[in-house]
C-alpha positions in Angstrom: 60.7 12.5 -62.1 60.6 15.1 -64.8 58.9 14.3 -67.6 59.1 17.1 -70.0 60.6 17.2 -73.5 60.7 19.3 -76.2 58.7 17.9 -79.3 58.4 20.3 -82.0 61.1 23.5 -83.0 61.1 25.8 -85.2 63.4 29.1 -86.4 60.8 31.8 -83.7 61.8 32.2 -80.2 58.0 31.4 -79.0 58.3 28.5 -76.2 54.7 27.6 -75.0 54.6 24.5 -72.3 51.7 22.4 -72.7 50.3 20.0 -70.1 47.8 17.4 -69.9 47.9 13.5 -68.8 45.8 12.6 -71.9 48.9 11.8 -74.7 46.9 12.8 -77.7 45.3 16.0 -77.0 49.0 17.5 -75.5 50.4 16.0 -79.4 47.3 17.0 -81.2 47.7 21.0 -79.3 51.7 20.6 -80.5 50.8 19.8 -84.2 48.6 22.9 -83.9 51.8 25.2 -82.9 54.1 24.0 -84.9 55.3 28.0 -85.4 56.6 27.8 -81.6 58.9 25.8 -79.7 57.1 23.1 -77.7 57.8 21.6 -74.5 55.5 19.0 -73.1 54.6 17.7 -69.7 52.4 15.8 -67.8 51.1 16.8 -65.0 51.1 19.8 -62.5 54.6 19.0 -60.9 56.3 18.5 -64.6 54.6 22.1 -64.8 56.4 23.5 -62.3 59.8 22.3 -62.9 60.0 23.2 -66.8 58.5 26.9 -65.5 61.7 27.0 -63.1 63.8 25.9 -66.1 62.7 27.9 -68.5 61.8 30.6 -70.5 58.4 30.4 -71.5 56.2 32.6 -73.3 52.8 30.7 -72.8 52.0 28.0 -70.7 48.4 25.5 -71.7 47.3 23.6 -68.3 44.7 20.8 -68.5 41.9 21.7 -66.2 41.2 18.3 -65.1 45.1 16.9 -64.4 45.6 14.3 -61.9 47.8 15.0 -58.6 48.3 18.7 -58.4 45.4 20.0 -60.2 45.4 23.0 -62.9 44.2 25.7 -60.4 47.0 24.8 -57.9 49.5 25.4 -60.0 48.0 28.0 -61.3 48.2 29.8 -57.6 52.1 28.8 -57.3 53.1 30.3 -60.7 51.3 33.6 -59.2 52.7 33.3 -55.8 56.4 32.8 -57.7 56.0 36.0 -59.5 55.0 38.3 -56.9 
């Protein structure tokens, strides 16, 4: 199931996708860039689907996600763009 949303807009083009299972620090990193467009997800699968859906300027991964962990996802963005 995809999870993501967008929570916060704002007039700039900036999209960053943040991700981490722990609600408050993925609400508490969108309060802090409130200048961009946020989308949020939860874990490394919600990841990869919002980075196949969208345009994304920077992308915040929890380090310690459960299921597919930060570094995975890391090596199939990198393995997507090459």
């Amino acid at each position: 199931m995809h999870r993501s949303e967008l929570i916060l807009t704002s007039d700039q083009e900036t999209t960053t996708l943040v991700v981490d299972d722990d609600e408050i620090n993925s609400v508490a990193t969108g309060l802090q860039l409130e200048e961009c467009n946020v989308v949020k997800g939860t874990n490394g699968i919600d990841a990869l689907t919002t980075i196949q859906e969208s345009k994304l300027d920077l992308i915040l991964l929890d380090l310690m996600m459960l299921g597919l962990k930060c570094t995975k996802v890391c090596q199939k963005i990198r393995q997507k763009d090459s």
